[in-house]
mmCIF file of the N, C-alpha and C atoms, coordinates in Angstrom:
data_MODEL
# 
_entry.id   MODEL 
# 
loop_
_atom_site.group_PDB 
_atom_site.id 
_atom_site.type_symbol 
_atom_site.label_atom_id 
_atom_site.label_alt_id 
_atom_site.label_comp_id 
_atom_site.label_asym_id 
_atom_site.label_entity_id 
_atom_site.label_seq_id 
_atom_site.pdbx_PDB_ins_code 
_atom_site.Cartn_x 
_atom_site.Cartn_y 
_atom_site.Cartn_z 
_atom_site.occupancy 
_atom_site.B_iso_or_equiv 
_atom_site.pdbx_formal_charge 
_atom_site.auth_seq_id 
_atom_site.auth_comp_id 
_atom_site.auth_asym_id 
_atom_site.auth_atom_id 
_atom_site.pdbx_PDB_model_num 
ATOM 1   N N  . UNK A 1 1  ? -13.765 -4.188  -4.055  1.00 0.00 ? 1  UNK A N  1 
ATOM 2   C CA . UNK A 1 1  ? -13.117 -3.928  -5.347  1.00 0.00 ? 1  UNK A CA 1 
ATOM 3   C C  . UNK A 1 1  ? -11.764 -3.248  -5.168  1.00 0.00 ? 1  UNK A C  1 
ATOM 4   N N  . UNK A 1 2  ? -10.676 -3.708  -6.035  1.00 0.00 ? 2  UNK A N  1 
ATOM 5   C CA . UNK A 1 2  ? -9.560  -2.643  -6.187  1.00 0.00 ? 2  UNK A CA 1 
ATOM 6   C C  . UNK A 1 2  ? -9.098  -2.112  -6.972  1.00 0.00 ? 2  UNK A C  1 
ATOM 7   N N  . UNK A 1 3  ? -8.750  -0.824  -6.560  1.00 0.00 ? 3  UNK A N  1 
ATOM 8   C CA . UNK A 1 3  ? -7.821  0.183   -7.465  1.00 0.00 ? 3  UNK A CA 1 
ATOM 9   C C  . UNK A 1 3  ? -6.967  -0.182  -8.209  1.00 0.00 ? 3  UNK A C  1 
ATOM 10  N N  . UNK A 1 4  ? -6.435  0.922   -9.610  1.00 0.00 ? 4  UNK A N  1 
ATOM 11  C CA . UNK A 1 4  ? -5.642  0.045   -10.463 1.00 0.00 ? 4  UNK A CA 1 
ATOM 12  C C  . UNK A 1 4  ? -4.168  -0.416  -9.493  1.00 0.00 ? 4  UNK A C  1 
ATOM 13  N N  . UNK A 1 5  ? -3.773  -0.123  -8.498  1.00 0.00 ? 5  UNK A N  1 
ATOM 14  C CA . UNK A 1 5  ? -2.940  0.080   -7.929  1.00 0.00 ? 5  UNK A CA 1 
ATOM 15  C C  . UNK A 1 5  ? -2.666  -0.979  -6.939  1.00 0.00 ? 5  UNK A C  1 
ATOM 16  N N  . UNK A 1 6  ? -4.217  -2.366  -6.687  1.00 0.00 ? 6  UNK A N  1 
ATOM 17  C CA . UNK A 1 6  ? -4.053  -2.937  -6.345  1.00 0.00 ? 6  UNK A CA 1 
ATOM 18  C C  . UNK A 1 6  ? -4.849  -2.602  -4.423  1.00 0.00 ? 6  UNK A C  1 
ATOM 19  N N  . UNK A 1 7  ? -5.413  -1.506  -4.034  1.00 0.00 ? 7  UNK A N  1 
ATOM 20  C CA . UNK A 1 7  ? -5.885  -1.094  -2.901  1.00 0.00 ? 7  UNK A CA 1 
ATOM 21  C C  . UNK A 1 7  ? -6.677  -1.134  -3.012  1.00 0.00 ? 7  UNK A C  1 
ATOM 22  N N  . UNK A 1 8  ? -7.529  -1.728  -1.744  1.00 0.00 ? 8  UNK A N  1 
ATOM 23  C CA . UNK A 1 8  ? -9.111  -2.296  -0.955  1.00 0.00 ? 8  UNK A CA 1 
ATOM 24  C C  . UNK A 1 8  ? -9.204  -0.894  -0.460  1.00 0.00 ? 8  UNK A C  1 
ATOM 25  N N  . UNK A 1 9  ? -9.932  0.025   -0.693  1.00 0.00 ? 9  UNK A N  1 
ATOM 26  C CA . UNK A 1 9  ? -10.595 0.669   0.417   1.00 0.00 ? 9  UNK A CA 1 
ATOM 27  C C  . UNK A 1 9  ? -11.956 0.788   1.104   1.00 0.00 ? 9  UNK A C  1 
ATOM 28  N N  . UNK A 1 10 ? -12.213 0.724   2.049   1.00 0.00 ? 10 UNK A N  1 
ATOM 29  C CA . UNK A 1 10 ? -13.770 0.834   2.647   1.00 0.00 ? 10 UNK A CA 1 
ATOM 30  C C  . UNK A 1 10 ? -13.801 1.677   3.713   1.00 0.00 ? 10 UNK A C  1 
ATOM 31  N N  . UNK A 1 11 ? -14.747 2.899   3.201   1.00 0.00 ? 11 UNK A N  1 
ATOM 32  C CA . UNK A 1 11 ? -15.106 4.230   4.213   1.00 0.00 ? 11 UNK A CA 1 
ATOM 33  C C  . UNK A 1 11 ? -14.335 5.064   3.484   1.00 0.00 ? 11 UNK A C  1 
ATOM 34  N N  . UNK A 1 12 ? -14.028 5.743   4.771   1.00 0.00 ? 12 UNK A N  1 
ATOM 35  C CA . UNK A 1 12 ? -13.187 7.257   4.233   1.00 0.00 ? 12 UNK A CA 1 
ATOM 36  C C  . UNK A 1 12 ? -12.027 6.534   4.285   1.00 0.00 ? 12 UNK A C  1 
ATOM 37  N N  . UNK A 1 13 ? -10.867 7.186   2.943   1.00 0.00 ? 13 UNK A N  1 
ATOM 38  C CA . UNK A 1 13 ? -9.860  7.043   2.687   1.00 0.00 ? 13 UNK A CA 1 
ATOM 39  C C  . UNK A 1 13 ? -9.681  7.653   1.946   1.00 0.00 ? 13 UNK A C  1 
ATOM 40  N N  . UNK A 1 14 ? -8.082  8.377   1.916   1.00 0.00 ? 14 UNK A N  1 
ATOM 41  C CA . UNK A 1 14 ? -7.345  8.833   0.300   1.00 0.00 ? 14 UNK A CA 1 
ATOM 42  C C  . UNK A 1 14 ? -5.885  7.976   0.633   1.00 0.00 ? 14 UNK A C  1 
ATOM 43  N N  . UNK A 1 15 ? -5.538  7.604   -0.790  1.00 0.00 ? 15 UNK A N  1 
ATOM 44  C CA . UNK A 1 15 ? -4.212  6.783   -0.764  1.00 0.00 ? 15 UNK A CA 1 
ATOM 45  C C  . UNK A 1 15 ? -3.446  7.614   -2.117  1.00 0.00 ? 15 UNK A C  1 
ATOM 46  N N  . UNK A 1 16 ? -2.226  7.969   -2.025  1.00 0.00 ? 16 UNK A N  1 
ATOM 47  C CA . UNK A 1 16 ? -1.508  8.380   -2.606  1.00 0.00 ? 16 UNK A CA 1 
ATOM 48  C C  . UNK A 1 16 ? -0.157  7.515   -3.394  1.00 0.00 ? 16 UNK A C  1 
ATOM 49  N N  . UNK A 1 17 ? 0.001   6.934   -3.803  1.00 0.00 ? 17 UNK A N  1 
ATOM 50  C CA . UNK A 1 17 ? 1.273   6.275   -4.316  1.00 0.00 ? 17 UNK A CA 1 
ATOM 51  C C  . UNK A 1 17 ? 1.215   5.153   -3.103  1.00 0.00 ? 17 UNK A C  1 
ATOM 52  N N  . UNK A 1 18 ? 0.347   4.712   -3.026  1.00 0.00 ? 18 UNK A N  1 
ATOM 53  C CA . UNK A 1 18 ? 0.192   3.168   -2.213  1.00 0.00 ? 18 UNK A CA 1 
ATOM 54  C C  . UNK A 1 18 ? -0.580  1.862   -3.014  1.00 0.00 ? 18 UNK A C  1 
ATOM 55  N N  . UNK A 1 19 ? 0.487   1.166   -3.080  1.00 0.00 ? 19 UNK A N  1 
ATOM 56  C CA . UNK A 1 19 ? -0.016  -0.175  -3.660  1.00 0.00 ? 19 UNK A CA 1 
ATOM 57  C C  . UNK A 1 19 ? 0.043   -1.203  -2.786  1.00 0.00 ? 19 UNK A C  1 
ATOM 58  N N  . UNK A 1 20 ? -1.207  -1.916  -3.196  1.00 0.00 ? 20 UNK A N  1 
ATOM 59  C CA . UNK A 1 20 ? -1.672  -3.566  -2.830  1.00 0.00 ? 20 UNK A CA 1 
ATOM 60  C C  . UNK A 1 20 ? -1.916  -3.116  -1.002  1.00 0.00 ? 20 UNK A C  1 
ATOM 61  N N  . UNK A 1 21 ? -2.665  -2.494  -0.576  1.00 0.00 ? 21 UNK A N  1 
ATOM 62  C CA . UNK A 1 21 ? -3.189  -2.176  0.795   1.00 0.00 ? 21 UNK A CA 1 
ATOM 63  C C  . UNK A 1 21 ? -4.794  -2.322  0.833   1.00 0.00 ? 21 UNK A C  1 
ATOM 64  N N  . UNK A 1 22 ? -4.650  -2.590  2.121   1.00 0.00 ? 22 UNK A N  1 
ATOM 65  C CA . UNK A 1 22 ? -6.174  -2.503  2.296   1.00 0.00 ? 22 UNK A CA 1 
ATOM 66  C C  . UNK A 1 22 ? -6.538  -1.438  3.482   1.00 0.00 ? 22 UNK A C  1 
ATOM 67  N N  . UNK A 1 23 ? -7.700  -1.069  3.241   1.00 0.00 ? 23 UNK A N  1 
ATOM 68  C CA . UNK A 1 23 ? -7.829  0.521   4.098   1.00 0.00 ? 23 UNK A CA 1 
ATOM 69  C C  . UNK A 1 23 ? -9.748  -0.151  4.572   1.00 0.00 ? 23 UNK A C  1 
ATOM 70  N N  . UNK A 1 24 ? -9.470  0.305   5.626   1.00 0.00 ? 24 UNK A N  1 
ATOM 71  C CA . UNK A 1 24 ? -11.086 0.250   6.531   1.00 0.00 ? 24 UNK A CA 1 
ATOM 72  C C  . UNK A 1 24 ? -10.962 1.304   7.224   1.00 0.00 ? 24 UNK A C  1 
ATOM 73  N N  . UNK A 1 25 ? -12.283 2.002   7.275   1.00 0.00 ? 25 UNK A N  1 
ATOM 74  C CA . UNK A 1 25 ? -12.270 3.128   7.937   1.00 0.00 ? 25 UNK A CA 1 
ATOM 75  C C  . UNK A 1 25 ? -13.442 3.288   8.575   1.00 0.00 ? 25 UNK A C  1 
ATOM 76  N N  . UNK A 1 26 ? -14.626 3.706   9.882   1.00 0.00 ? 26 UNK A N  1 
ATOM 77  C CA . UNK A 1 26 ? -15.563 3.667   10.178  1.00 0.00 ? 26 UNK A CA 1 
ATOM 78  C C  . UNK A 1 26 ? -15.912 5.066   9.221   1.00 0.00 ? 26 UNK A C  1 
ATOM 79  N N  . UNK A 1 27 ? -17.788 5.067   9.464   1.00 0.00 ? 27 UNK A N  1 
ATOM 80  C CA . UNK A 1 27 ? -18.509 6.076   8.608   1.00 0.00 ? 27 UNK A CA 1 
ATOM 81  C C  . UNK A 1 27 ? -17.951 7.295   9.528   1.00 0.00 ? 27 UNK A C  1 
ATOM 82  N N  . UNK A 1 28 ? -17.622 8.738   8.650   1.00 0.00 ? 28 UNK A N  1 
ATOM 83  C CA . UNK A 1 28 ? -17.064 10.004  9.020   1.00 0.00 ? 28 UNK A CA 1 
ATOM 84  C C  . UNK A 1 28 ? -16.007 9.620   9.764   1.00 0.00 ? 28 UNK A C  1 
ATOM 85  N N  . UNK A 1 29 ? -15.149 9.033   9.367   1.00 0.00 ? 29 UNK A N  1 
ATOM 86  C CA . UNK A 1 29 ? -13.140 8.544   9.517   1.00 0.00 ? 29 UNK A CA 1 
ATOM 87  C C  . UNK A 1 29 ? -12.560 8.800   8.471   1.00 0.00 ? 29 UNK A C  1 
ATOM 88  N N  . UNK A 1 30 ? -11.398 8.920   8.767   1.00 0.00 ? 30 UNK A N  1 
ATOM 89  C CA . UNK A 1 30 ? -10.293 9.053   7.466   1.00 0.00 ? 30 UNK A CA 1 
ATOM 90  C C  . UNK A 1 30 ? -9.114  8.709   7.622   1.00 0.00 ? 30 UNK A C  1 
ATOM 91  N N  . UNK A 1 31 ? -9.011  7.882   6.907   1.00 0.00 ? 31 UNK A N  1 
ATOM 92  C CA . UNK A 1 31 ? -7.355  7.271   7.417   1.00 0.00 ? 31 UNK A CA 1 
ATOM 93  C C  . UNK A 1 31 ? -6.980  7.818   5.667   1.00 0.00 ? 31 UNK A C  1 
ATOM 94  N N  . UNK A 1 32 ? -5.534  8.384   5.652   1.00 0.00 ? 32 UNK A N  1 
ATOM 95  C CA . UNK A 1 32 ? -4.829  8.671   4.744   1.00 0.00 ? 32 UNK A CA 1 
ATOM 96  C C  . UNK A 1 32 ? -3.493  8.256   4.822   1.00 0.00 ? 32 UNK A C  1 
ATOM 97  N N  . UNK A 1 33 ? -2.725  7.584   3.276   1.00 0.00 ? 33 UNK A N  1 
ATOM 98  C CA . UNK A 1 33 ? -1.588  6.480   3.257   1.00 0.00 ? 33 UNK A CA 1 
ATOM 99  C C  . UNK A 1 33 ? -1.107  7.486   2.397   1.00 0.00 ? 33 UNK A C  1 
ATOM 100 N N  . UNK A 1 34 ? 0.031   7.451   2.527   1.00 0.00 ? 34 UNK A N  1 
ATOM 101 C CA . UNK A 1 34 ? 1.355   8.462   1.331   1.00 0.00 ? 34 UNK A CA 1 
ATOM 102 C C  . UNK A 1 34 ? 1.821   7.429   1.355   1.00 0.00 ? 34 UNK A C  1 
ATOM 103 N N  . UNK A 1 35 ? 2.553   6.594   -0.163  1.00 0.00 ? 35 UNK A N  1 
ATOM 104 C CA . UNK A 1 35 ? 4.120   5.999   -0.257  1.00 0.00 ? 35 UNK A CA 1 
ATOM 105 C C  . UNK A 1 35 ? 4.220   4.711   0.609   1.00 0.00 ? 35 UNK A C  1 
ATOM 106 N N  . UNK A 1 36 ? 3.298   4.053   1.123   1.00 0.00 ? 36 UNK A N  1 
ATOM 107 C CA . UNK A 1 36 ? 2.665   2.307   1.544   1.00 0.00 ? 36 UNK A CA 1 
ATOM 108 C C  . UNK A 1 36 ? 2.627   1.559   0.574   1.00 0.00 ? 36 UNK A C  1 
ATOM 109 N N  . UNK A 1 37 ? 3.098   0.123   0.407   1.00 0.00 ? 37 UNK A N  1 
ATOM 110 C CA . UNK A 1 37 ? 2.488   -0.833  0.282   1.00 0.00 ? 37 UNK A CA 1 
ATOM 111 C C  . UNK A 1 37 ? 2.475   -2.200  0.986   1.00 0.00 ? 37 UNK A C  1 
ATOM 112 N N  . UNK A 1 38 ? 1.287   -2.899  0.487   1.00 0.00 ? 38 UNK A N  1 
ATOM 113 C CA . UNK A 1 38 ? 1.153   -4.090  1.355   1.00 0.00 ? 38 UNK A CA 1 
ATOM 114 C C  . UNK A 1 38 ? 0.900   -4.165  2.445   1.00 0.00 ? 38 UNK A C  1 
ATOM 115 N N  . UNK A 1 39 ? 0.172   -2.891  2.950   1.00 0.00 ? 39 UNK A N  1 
ATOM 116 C CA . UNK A 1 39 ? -0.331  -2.570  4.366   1.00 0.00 ? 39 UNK A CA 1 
ATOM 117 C C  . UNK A 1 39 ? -2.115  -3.248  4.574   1.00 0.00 ? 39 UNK A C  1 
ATOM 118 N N  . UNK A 1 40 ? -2.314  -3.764  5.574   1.00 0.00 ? 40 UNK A N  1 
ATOM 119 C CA . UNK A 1 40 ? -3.881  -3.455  6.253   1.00 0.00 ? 40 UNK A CA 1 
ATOM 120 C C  . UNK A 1 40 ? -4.016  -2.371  7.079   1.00 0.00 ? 40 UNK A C  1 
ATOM 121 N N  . UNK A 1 41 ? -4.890  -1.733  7.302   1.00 0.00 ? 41 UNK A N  1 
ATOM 122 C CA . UNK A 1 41 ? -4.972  -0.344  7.798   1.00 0.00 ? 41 UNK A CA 1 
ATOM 123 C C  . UNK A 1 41 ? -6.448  -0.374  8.624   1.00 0.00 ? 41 UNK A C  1 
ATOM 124 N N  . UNK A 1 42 ? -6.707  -0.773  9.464   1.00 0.00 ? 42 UNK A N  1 
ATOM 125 C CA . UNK A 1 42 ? -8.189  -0.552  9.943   1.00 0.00 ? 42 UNK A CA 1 
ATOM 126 C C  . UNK A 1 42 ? -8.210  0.484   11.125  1.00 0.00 ? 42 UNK A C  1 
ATOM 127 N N  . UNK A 1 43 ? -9.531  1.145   10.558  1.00 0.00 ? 43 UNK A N  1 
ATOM 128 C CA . UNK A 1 43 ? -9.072  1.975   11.484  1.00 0.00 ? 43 UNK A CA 1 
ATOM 129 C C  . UNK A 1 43 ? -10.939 1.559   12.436  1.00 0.00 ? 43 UNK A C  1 
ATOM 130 N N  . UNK A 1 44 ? -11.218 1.571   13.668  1.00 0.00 ? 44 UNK A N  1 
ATOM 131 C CA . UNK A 1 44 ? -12.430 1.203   14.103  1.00 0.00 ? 44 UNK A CA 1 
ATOM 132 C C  . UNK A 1 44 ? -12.674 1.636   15.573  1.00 0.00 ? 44 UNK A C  1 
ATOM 133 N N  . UNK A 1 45 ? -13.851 2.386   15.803  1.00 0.00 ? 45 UNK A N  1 
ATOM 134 C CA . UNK A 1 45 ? -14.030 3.475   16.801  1.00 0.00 ? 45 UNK A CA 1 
ATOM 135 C C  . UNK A 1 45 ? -12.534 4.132   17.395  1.00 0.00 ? 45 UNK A C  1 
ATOM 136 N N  . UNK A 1 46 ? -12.489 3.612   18.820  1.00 0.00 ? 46 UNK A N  1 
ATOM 137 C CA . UNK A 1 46 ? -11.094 4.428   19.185  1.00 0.00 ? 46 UNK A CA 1 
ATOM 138 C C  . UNK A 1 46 ? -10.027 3.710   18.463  1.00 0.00 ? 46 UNK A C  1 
ATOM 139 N N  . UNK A 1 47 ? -9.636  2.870   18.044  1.00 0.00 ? 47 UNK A N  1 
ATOM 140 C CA . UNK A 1 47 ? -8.207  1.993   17.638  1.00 0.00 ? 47 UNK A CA 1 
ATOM 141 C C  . UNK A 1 47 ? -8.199  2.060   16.197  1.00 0.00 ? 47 UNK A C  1 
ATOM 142 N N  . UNK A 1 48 ? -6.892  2.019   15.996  1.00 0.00 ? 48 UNK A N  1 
ATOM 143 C CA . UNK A 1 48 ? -6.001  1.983   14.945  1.00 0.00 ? 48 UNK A CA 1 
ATOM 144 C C  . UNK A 1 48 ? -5.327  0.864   14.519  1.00 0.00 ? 48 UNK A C  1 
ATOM 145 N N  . UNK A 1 49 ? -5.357  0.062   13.541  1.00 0.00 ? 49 UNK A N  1 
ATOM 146 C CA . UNK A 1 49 ? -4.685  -1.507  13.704  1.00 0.00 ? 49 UNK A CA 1 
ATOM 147 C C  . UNK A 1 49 ? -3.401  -0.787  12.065  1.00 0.00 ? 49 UNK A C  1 
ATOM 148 N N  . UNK A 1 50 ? -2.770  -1.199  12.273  1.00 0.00 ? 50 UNK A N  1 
ATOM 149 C CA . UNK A 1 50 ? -1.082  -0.887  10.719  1.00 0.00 ? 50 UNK A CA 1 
ATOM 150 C C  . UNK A 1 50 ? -0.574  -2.269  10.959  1.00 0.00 ? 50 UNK A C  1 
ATOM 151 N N  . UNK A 1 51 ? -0.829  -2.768  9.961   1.00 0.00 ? 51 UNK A N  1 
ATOM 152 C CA . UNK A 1 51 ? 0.000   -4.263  10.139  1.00 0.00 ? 51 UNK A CA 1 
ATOM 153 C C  . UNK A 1 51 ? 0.569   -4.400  8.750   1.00 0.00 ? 51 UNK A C  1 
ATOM 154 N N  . UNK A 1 52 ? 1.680   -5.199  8.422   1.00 0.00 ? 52 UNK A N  1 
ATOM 155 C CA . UNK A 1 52 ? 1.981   -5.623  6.999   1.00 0.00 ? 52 UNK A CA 1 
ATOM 156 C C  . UNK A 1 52 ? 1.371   -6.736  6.376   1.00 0.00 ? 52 UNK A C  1 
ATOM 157 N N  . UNK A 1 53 ? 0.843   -6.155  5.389   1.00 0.00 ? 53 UNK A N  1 
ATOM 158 C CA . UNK A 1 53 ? -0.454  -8.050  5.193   1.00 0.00 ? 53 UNK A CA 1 
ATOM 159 C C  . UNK A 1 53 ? 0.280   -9.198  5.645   1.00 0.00 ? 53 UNK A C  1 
ATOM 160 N N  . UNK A 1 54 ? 1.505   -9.482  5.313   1.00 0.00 ? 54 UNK A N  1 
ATOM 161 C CA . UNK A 1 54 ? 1.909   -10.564 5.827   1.00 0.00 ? 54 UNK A CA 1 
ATOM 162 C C  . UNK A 1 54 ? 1.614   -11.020 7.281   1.00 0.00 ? 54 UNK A C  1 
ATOM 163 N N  . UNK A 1 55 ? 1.445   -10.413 8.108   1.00 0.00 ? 55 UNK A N  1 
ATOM 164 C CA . UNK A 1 55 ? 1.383   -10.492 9.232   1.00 0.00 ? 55 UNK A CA 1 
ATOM 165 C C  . UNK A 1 55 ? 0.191   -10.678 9.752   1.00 0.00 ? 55 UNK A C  1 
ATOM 166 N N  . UNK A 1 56 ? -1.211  -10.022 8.908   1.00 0.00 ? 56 UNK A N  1 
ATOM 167 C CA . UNK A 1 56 ? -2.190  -10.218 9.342   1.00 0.00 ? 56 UNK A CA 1 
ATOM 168 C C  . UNK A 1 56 ? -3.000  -11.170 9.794   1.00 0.00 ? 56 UNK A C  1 
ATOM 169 N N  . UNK A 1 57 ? -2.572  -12.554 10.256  1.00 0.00 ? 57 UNK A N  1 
ATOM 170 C CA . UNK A 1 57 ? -2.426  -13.620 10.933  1.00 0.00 ? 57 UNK A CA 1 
ATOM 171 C C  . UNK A 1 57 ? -2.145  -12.958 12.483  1.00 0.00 ? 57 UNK A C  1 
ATOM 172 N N  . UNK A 1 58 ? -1.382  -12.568 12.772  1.00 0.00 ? 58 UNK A N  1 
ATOM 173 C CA . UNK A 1 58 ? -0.862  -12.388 13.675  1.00 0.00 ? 58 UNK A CA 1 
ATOM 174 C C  . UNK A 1 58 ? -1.994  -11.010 14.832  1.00 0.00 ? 58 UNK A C  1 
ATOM 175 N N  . UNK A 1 59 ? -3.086  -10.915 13.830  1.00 0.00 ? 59 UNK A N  1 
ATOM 176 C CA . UNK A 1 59 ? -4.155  -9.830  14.905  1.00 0.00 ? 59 UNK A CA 1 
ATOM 177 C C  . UNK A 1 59 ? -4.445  -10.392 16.096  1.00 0.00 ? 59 UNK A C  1 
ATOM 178 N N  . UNK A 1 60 ? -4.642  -11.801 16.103  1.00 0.00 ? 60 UNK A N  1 
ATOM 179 C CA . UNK A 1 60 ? -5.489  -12.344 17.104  1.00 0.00 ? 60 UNK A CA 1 
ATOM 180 C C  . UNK A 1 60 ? -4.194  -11.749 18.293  1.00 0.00 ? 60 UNK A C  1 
ATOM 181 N N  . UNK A 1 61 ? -3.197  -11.966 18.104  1.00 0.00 ? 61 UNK A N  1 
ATOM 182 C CA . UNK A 1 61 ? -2.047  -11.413 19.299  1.00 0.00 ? 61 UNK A CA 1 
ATOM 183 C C  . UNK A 1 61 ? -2.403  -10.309 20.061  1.00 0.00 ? 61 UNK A C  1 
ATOM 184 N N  . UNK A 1 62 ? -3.036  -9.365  18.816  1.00 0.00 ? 62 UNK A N  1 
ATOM 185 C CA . UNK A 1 62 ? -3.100  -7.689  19.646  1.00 0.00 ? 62 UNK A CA 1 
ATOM 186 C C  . UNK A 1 62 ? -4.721  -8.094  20.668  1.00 0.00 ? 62 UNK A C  1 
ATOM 187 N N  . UNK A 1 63 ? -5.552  -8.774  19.818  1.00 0.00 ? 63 UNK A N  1 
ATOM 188 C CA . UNK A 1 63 ? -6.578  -9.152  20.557  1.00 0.00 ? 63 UNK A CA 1 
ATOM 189 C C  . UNK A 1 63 ? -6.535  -9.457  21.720  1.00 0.00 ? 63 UNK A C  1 
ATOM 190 N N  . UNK A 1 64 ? -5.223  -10.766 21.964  1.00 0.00 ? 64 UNK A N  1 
ATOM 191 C CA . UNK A 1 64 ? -5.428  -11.455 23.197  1.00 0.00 ? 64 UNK A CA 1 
ATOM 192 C C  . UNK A 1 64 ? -5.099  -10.355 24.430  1.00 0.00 ? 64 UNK A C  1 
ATOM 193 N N  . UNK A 1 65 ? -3.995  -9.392  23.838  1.00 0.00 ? 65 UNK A N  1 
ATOM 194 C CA . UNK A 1 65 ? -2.773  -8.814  24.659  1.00 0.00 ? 65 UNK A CA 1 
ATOM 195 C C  . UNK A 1 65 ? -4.411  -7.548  25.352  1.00 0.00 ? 65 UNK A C  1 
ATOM 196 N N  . UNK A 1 66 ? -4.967  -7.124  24.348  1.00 0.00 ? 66 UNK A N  1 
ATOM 197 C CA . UNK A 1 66 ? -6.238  -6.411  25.128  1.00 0.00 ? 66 UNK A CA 1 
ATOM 198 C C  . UNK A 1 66 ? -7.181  -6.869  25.803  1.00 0.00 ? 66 UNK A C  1 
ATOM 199 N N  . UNK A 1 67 ? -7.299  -8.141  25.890  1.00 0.00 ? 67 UNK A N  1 
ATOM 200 C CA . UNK A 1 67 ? -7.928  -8.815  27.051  1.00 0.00 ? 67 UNK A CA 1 
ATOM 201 C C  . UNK A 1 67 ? -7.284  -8.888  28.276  1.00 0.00 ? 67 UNK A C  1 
ATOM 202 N N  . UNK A 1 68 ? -6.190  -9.398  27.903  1.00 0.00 ? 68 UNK A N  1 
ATOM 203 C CA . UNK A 1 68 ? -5.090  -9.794  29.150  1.00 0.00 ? 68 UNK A CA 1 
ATOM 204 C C  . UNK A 1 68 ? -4.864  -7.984  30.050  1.00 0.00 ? 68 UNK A C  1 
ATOM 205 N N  . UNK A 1 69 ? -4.938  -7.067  28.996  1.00 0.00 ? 69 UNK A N  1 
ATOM 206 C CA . UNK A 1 69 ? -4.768  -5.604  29.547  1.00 0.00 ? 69 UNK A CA 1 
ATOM 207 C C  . UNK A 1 69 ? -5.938  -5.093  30.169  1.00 0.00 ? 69 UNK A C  1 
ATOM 208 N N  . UNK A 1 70 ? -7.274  -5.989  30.148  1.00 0.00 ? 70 UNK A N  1 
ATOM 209 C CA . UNK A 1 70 ? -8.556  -5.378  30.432  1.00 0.00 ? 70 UNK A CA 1 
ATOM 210 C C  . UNK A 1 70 ? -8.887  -4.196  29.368  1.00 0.00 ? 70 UNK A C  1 
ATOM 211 N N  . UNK A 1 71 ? -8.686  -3.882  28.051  1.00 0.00 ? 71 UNK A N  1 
ATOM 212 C CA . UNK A 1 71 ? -8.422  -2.653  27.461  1.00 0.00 ? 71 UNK A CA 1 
ATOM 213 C C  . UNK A 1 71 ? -10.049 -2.483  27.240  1.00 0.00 ? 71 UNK A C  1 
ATOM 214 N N  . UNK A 1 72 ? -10.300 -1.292  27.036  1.00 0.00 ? 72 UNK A N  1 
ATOM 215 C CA . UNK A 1 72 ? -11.588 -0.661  26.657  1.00 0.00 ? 72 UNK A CA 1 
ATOM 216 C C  . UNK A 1 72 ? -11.977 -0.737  25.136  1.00 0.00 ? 72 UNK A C  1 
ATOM 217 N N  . UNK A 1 73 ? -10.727 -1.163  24.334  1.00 0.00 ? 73 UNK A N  1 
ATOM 218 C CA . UNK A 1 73 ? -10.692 -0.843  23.094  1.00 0.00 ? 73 UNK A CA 1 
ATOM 219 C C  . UNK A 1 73 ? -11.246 -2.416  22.351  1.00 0.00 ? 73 UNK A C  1 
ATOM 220 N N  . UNK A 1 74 ? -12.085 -3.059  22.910  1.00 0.00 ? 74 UNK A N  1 
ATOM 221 C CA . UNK A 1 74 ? -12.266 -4.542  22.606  1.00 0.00 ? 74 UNK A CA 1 
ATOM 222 C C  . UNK A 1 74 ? -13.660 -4.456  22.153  1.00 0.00 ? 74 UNK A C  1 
# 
């Protein structure tokens, strides 16, 4: 569901003067937005993803680049 403001949130979140974002947060997380819009925001165990929705096509990139890095964060 969204805010009159146009923001998805799921989990912990506070958003302040942010429109049309979407916010994910794991259970006992908190991601907090001042003065955003049009952001995805996930936030999930250790990693942090900030992308501009437009772009959010473009995750699979950070995906590949953490394979190719061996990253822990996968």
């Amino acid at each position: 569901p969204q805010d009159a403001a146009g923001n998805t949130l799921q989990g912990g979140g506070i958003l302040i003067d942010a429109r049309g974002c979407v916010v994910s947060a794991d259970p006992g997380h908190l991601v907090a937005a001042i003065g955003v819009s049009d952001l995805v925001i996930i936030q999930a165990g250790k990693a942090v993803l900030v992308a501009r929705k437009e772009d959010e096509a473009r995750v699979k990139e950070v995906v590949e680049n953490l394979k190719k890095s061996g990253s822990e964060h996968l």
